[in-house]
N, C-alpha and C positions, 0 to 999 in steps of 0.2 A: 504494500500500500504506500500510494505515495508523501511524505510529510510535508505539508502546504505551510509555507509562511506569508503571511500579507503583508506587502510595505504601504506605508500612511499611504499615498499618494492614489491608490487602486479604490477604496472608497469613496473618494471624492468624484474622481473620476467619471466610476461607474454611476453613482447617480446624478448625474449632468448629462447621462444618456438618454436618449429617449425611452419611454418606457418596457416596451416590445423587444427591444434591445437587452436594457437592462436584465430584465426577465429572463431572456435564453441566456445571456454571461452565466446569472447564476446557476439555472440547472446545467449549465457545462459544467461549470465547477463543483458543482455539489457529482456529479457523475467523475469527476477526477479523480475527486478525493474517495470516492467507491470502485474507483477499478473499473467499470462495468462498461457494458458494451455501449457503442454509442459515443465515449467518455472524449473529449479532446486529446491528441498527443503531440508532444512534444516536436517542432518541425526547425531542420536545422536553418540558419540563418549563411547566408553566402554572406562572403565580404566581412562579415563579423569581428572587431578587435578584440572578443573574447570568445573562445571557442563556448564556453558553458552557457554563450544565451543561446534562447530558444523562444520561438513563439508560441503560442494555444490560439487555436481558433473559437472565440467563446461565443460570437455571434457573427449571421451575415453580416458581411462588411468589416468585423472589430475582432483585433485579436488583444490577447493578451502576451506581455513579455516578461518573458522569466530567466531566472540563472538557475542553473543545474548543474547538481551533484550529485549524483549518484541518483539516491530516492529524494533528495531534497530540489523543492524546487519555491526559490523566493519570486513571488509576480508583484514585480514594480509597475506595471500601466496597462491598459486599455484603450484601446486611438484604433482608429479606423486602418485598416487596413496600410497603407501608402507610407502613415506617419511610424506607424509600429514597427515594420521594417527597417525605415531611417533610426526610432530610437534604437533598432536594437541591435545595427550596425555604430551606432555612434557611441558606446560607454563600452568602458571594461569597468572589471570589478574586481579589490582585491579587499585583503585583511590588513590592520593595522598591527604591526610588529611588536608594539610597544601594550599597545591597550587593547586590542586582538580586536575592535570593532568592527565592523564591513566600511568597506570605502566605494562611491561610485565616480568614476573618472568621466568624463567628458573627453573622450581621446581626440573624437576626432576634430574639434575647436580647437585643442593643444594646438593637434599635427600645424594648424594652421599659424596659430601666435607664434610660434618657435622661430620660423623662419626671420621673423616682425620683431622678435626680442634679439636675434642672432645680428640684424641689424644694426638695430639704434642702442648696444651692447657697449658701451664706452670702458677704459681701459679700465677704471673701477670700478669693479662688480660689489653689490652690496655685500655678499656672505662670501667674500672673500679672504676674510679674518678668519671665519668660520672650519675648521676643519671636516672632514666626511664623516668621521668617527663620531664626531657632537652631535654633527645633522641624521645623523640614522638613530642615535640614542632619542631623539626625540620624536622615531617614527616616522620620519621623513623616507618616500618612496624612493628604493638605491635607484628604480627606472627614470623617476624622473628628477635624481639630482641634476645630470647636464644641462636638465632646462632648467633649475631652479639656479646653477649658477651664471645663467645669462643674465640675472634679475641686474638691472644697474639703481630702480629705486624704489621708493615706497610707492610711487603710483602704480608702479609692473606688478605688485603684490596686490594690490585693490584690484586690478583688472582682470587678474586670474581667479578672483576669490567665486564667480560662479561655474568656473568651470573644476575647482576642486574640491573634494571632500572638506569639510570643513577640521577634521582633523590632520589635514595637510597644512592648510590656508590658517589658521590661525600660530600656532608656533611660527608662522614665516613671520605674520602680521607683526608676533612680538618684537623678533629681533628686527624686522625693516623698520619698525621708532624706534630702536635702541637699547631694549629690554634683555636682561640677563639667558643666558640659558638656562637658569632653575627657572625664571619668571614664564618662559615660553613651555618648558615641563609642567609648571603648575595649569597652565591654559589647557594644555591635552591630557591632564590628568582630572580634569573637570568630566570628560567625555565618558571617565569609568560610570556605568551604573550601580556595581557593587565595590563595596569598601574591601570586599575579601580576594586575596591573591587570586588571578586568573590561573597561575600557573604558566607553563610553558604553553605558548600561541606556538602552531600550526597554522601558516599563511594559508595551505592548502584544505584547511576545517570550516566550511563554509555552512556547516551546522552548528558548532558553534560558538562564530562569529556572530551569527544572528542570533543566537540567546543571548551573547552581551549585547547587543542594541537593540533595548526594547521601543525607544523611539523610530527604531527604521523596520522592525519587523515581528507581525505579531501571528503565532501559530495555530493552526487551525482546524484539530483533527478529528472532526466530525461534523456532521450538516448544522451542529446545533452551534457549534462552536464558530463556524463560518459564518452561519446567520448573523452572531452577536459582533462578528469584527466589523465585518460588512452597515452594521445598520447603529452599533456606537460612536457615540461623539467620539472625535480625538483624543482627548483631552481623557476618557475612561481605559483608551487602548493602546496606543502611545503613549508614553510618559517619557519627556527627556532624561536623559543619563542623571541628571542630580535630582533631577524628579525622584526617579525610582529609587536610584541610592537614599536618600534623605528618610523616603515613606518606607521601604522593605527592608530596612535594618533589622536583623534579627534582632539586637536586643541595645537598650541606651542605659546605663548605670546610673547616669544623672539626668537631669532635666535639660529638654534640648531648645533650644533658640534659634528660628528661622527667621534672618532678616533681608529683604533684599525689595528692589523698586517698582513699580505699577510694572503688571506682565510678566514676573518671573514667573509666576506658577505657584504663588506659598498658597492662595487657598487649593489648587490641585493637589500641592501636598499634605495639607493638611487634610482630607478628602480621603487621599489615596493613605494614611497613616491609619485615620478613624477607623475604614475596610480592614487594615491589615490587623490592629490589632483587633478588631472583632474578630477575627478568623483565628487569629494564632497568639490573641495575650490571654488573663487570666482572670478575667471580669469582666463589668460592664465596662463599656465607655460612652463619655460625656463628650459633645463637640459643642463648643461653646464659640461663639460669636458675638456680633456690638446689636446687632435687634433684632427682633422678633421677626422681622420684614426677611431679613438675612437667612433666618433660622429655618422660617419656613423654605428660601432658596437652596439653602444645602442641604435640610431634608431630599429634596426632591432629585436633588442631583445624587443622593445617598441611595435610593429608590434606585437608579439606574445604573448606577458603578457595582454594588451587592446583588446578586443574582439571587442565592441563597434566603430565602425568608428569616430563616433563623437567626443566619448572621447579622441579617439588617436591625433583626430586635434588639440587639444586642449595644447598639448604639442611640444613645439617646440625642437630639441636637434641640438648644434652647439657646440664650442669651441667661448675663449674672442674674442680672434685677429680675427675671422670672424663676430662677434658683433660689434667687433669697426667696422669691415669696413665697413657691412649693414648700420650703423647710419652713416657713411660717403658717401656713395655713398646713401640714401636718402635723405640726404638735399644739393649733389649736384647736381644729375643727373644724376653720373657716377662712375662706378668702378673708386676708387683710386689708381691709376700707382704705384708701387711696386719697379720699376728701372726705368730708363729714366731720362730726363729731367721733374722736378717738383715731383719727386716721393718722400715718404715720409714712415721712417721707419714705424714700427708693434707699437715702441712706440707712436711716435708721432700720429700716427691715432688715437692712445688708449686716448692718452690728449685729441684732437680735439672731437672723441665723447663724453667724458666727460662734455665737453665747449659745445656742441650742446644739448646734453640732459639736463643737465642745464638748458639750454637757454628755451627748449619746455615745462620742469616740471617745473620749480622753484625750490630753494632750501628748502623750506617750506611750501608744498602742500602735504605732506606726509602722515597728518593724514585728511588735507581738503578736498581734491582732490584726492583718490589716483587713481581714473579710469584715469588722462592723465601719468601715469607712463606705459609704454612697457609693463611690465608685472608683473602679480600680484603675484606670486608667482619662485621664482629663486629656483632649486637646483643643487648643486655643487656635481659635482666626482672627484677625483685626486685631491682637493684642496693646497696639499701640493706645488704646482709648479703652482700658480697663482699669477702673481707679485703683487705688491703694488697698481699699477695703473690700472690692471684690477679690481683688487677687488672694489676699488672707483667706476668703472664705474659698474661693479655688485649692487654694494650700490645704486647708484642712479637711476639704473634701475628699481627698483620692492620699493614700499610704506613700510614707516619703522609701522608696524601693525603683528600681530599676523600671523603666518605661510607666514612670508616674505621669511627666506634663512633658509634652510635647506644644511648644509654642511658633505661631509663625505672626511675623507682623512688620511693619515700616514706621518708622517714626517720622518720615516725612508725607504719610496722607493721616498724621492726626488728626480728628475735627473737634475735637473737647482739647481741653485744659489740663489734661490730667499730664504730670512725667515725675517717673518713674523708674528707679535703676529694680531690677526682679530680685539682683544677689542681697538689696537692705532688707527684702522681705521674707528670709528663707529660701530663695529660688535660686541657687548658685548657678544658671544654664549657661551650659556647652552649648555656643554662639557658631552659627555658621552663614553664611554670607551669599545670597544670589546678584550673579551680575549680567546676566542678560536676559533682556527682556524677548520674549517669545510673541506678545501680541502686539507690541506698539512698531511701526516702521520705525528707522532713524530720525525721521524729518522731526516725526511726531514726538519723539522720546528726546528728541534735542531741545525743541522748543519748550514739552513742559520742563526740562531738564533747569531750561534759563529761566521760567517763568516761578516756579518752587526755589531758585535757587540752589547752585551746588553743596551749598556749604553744612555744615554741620547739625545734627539736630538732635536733641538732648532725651536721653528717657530709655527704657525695656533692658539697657546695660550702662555700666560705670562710662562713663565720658561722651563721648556722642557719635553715631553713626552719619557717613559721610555719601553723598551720590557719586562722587569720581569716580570712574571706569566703567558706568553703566555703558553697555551697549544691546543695538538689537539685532536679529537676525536677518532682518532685511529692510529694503527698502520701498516707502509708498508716496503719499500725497505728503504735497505740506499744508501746514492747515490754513483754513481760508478764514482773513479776518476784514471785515465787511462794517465799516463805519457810513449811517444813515442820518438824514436831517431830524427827523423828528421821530416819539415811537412810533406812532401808524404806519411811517414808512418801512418803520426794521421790520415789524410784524408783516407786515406784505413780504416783505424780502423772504420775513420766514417761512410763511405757505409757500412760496415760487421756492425755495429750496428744498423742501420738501418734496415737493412735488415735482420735481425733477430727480430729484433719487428714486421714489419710487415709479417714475415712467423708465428709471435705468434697470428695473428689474429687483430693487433691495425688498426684501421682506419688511411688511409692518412691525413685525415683532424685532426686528436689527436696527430698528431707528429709535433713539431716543433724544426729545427735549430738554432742556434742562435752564431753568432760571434761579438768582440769589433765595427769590421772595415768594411767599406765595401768591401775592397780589400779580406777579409778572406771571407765573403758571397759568393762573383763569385766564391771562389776556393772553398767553400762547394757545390755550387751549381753546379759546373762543375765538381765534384767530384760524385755527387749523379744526374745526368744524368740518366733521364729512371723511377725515381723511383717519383716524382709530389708530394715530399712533400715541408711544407715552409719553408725556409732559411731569416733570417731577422737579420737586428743590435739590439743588444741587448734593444736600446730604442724603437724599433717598436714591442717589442715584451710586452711592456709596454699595462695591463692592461685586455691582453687577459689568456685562461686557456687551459692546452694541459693535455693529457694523459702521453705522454712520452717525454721530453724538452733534446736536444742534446746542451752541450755548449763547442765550438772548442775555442783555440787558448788564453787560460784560463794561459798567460803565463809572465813570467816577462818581463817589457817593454811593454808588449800591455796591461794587465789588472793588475795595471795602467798605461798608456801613463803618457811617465816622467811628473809629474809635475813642476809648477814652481817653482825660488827660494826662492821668498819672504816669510817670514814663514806663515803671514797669509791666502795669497793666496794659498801657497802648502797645507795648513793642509785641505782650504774647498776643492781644489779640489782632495786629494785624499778622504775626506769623500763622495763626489761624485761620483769619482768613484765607492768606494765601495759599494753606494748605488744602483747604476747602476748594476752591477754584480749580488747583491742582488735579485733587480728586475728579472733580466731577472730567477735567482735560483731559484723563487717562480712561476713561471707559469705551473711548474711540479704538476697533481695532485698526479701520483702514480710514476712516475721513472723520477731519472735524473741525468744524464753523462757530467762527464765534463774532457775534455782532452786537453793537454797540449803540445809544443814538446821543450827539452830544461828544465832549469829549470821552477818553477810553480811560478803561484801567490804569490806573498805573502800575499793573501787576503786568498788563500784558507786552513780553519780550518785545521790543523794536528790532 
């Protein structure tokens, strides 16, 4: 029987097929993966730079393209006939020496540049300090070091970055600015998905190489299991390399600390952590986030990643302030009144549970006891706006033991007041750091990049977390900032943008609104009448991800709302606000507009 792996790129693909289409791909391939008569096989490719591709004929017209070994066969794409051919004459495919991952070349672009670098090749070659010995220790291809010593700048390293693996293309990146050899090590050592010794790589294991890259290929060994690659989000089937490293750690002794910028992936992490230890830790687990709004969001996406019924029970998802008042209204009998006579703030509940959980664990059953603690395992999302006196009561909720709190958060999309180092409260977390963003383009992570500010931000550990070195994976729009005479005019402006996205084909559900105020929401919303997409305050737009992100009223006096006088009150609240605005700039995966009437922000980058 044959072993099918799917790489990301073949889901997508396939459904941007026409239907009819789509429909026969999959009963080819469910008939592959059964052997049986009728099934597609494997057709060899003339002219092919790598002997192991192969095509599948999976529907009239559309083939599939595949690498083969032996029984294994990975299917990178589906394209029509004409184009499938071309890909699959155009790429070879090896293994990384170093970190044993799959690599896919772009050979025949090389063939072409080589000649074009062999040219305009000047006596000083950049990695010419460099010895061969250093560049192969870093996984660098011995095939194509003679092209990488034609390289004479850092532009020639930019211009090759699409046509190489990206664990080729990045150690170049480092040393073309000037970066160490450990620093360019550290960059390819990001690409492991697991922390545990691969052992000795075999270039020629093309089984697996594709188990170390769960972001390039996910296995498929039955109808049911094809179904689920085929029809799951990315984001549940794919997980980049530090994705999965970070979430399927076998086991953390201490408490762990995911910090890193809009688009790394920490609530994916945190998601895919929750799963893991519902399947394979030793209790329940709690997945805690900033509201309710959110909670029911990861629910939902928790529903879809857990297959398993059991294991989904096993995890519960809420926000503190509904924590507190569970443990408050169990040990009285009754929901705690809110307003009224006897009612008691969000704080004070948060104490009072503290002083009841207390009371039920002890403060020193930790390591003796830990089954009467609520729950054995806690993990946090959005950590960075969880006050002091939640986090206490997170503490004493879940046994201070091995995979107690798994935390992920940013201190620069704050939107409260609250900072915070975790180690003054008992939380000594093992801090680890994402630096590239997966959803935002360059354009777009540059500009919120300016507009947030790079500089330091205070809170979740000792001294402050910094934005330097974020980068993203690729490149899209830049954002479009659109200054009007009056509001009537922006608000027109905004229906016409609108509605030019969706005559471009965007989903209702990929577009979101977003204004400071809720006064500006009604007028967007009554403004865009007819058209059923979402209008939200910029902090409910907090945590979610759109296609195409509309931000109105981006203008002086509202974004910031005057602050106050005192100096240090005014300096946090306009760092909040700006963080605010920030937030709401990063839910754009490909486009985002922000329009003003009057003069602008003075948050927004010139």
């Amino acid at each position: 029987m044959p072993r099918l792996a799917i790489g990301p790129e073949f889901p997508r693909e396939l459904s941007a097929l026409a239907q009819p289409v789509r429909r026969d791909a999959v009963v080819a391939l469910r008939r592959f993966l059964l052997n049986v008569a009728g099934a597609p096989h494997p057709e060899r490719v003339r002219g092919a730079r790598d002997p192991r591709v192969a095509t599948l004929r999976l529907a009239e017209g559309h083939r599939g393209v595949v690498v083969r070994q032996r029984d294994v066969y990975w299917l990178r794409t589906v394209l029509p006939d004409p184009e499938a051919w071309s890909y699959a004459q155009r790429h070879r495919y090896g293994v990384n020496p170093v970190v044993g991952v799959v690599e896919e070349w772009d050979a025949e672009a090389l063939e072409r540049v080589e000649p074009a670098l062999r040219r305009s090749a000047g006596s000083s070659r950049l990695f010419a300090p460099i010895c061969d010995g250093d560049l192969l220790a870093l996984g660098l291809d011995g095939h194509a070091l003679p092209l990488f010593r034609l390289i004479t700048t850092e532009a020639d390293v930019a211009a090759l970055e699409p046509l190489l693996p990206p664990t080729q293309h990045l150690p170049l990146a480092v040393l073309a600015r000037g970066g160490s050899l450990a620093e360019a090590w550290r960059e390819l050592d990001t690409w492991r998905a697991s922390d545990a010794d691969p052992g000795p790589i075999d270039p020629e294991d093309l089984h697996a190489a594709l188990r170390r890259s769960p972001d390039r290929a996910a296995f498929a060994a039955d109808k049911v299991a094809l179904d689920r690659v085929l029809g799951a989000p990315e984001w549940c089937t794919f997980p980049h390399p530090a994705q999965h490293r970070l979430s399927r750690a076998a086991r953390y002794e201490h408490p762990v600390l995911v910090v890193g910028g809009a688009g790394t992936g920490k609530t994916v992490i945190a998601l895919h952590r929750a799963a893991h230890l519902a399947a394979n830790g030793s209790g329940p687990v709690l997945l805690i986030t900033l509201s309710q709004g959110l909670a029911e969001e990861l629910s939902a996406r928790l529903d879809v990643l857990i297959e398993d019924e059991i294991i989904r029970k096993r995890v519960e998802v809420d926000n503190a302030e509904r924590l507190a008042m569970r443990i408050v209204a169990d040990a009285e009998g009754r929901r705690p009144p809110l307003v009224g006579p006897g009612a008691r703030s969000l704080a004070q509940l948060t104490d009072e549970a503290l002083r009841l959980l207390s009371l039920t664990t002890g403060d020193l059953l930790d390591d003796v006891e830990p089954e009467r603690k609520p729950y054995r395992h806690i993990v946090v999302d959005e950590a960075q706006d969880i006050s002091p006196a939640q986090w206490r009561l997170l503490r004493a909720a879940v046994p201070r033991a091995h995979d107690d709190l798994f935390i992920v958060g940013d201190p620069h999309q704050r939107v409260t007041d609250t900072r915070v180092a975790l180690g003054t409260l008992g939380i000594p977390a093992q801090q680890h750091t994402l630096k590239v963003s997966y959803r935002l383009p360059q354009e777009l992570l540059s500009f919120v990049v300016r507009l947030r500010g790079g500089g330091p931000a205070p809170g979740l550990v000792k001294g402050a977390t910094e934005m330097y070195g974020y980068r993203a994976t690729h490149n899209g729009e830049h954002p479009m900032i659109r200054a009007y005479d009056s509001p009537e005019s922006e608000l027109a402006g905004l229906r016409a943008t609108i509605e030019s996205w969706l005559a471009d084909g965007v989903p209702t559900g990929e577009i979101a609104v977003g204004a400071r105020t809720t006064r500006l929401v009604r007028q967007a919303r009554k403004a865009l009448a007819g058209l059923d997409v979402r209008a939200s305050t910029f902090q409910h737009l907090k945590g979610l991800e759109f296609e195409r992100v509309a931000l109105i009223g981006v203008a002086e006096g509202v974004v910031p709302e005057p602050p106050p006088e005192e100096p240090g009150a005014r300096a946090r609240a306009l760092q909040r606000e700006r963080s605010i605005l920030f937030v709401a700039c990063t839910r754009a995966r490909a486009m985002l507009y922000i329009s003003h009437s009057g003069r602008g922000s003075p948050f927004i980058p010139l």
